[in-house]
ChimeraX commands (.cxc) that place a marker at each C-alpha (Angstrom):
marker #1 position -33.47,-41.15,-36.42 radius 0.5
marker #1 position -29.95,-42.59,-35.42 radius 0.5
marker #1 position -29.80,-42.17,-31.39 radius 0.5
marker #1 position -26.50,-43.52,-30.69 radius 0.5
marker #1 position -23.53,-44.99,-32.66 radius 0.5
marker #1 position -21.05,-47.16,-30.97 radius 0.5
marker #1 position -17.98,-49.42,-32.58 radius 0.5
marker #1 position -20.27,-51.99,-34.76 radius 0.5
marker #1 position -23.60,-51.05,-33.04 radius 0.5
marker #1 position -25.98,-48.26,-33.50 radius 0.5
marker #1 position -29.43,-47.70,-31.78 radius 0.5
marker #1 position -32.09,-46.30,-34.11 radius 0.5
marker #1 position -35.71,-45.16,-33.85 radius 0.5
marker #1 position -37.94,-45.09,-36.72 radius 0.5
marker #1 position -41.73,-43.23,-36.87 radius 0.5
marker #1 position -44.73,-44.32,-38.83 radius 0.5
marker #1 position -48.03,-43.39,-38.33 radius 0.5
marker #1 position -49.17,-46.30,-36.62 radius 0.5
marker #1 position -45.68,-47.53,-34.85 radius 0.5
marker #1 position -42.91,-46.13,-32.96 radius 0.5
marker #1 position -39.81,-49.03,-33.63 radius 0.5
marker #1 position -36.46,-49.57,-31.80 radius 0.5
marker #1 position -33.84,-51.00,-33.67 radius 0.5
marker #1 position -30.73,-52.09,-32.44 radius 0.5
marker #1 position -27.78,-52.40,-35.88 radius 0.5
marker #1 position -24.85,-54.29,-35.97 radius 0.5
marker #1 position -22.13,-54.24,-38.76 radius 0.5
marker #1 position -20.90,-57.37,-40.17 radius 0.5
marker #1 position -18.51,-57.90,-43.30 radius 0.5
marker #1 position -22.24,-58.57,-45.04 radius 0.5
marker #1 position -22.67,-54.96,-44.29 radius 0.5
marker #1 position -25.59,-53.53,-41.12 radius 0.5
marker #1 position -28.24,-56.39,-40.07 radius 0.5
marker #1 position -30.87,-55.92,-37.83 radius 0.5
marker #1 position -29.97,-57.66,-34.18 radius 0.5
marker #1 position -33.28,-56.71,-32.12 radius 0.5
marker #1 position -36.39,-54.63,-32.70 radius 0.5
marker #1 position -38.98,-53.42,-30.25 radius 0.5
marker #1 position -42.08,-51.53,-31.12 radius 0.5
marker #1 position -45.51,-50.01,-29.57 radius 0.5
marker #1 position -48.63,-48.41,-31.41 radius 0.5
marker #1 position -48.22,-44.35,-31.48 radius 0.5
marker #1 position -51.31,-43.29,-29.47 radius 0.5
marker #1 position -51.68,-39.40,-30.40 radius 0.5
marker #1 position -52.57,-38.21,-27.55 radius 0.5
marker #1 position -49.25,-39.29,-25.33 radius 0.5
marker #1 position -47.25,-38.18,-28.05 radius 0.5
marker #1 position -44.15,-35.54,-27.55 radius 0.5
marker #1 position -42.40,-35.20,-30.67 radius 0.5
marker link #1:1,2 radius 0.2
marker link #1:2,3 radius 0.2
marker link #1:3,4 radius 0.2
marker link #1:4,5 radius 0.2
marker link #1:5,6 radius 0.2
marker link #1:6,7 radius 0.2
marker link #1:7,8 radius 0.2
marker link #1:8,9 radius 0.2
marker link #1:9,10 radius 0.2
marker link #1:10,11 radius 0.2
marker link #1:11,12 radius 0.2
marker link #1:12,13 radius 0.2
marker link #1:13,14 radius 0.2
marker link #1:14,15 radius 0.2
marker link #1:15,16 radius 0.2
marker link #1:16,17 radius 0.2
marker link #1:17,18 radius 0.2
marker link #1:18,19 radius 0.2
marker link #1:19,20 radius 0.2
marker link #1:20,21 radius 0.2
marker link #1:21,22 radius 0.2
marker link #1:22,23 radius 0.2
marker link #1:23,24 radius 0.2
marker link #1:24,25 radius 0.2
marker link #1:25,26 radius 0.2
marker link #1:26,27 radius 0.2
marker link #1:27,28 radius 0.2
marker link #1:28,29 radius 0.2
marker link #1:29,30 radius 0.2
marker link #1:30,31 radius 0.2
marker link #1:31,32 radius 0.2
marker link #1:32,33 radius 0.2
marker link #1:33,34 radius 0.2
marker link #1:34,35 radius 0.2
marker link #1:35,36 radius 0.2
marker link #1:36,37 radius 0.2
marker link #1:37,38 radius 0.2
marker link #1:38,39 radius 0.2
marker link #1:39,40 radius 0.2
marker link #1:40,41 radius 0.2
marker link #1:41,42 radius 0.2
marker link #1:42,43 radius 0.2
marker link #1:43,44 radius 0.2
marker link #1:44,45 radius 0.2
marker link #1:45,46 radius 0.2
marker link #1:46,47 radius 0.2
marker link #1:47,48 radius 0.2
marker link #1:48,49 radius 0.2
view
């Protein structure tokens, strides 16, 4: 899921079963690389989807 696009930077959250990622995408003339990620185990119960 793409939260926010900006100039040459988006912010994007991806879901799998076990992990809930932050990724943080800049463009280059090499085309999108991945700048940062952060990510914490999905526990079921705190879920709000």
């Amino acid at each position: 899921m793409i939260d926010n696009i900006s100039a040459n930077i988006a912010s994007v959250r991806v879901l799998s079963p076990e992990y809930l990622d932050y990724l943080h995408l800049v463009k280059t003339p090499a085309g999108s690389k991945i700048a940062n990620v952060l990510f914490r185990v999905r526990t079921y119960h705190a879920e709000a989807s």
